[in-house]
C-alpha positions, 0 to 999 in steps of 0.5 A: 489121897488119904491124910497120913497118920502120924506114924507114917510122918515120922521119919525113919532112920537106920535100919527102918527105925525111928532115929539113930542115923548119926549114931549109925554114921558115927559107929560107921565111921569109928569102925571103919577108922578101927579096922583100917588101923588094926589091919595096917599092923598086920603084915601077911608072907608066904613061903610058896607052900611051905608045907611040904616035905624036905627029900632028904638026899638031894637037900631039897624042899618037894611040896605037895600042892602039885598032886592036890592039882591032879585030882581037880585037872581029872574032876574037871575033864570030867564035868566037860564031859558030863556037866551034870554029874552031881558027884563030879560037881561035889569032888571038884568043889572038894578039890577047890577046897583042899587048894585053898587050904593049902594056900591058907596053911601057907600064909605066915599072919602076924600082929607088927608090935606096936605100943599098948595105947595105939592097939587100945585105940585101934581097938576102942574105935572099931568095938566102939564103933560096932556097938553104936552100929548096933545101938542105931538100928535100936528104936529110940523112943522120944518123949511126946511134945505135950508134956506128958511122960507115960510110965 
């Protein structure tokens, strides 16, 4: 067996650098604790895709997620007919595309009030502890053990 350097004795941290796994952990667990807190205040509602149209004679509310499914339900006969066609492939990743859209256009997101400090804490943890993520993964250089400091 060959002796090891003594670049090969060093121990490495996060990220494949020298050092920096408590800070790495820390920021992880500030992150974590920041993100938690700040999607605890947001509540999420639907109005069942709410972007439809109003049909005025009858008082009542038509939406126009039924028609996106119409194209996608054809495109999907399709692909069992010729599952290699490349434009089928492409109009059904399109219908899937315009579905979810519509699903997102409908969701109501919103910020619960809370007070100033808890949204600055909430804040401070997770940007805080995103930026000692990110200062792990930098390689910390140590002073040698003899005593000299090189320039």
């Amino acid at each position: 067996m060959e002796p090891q350097t003594e670049s090969q004795k060093q121990k490495f941290g996060a990220g494949g650098t020298p050092g920096g796994i408590g800070a790495f952990l820390l920021g992880f667990a500030f992150a974590c604790a920041g993100s938690w807190l700040l999607t605890d205040q947001v509540v999420v509602s639907g109005d069942y895709f709410g972007s439809g149209f109003m049909l005025p004679i009858v008082n009542h509310r038509m939406n126009s997620f039924g028609l996106s499914l119409i194209p996608f339900i054809i495109r999907i006969g399709f692909l069992f007919f010729d599952g290699k066609s490349l434009l089928g492939w492409l109009l059904t990743i399109a219908d899937l595309v315009i579905i979810l859209a519509g699903i997102l256009m409908s969701l109501h997101i919103y910020f619960r009030p809370t007070t100033l400090f808890n949204t600055l804490i909430m804040l401070v943890l997770l940007f805080g502890g995103l930026g000692l993520i990110i200062r792990s993964l930098k390689s910390t250089r140590r002073a040698p053990e003899d005593g000299s400091q090189n320039p």
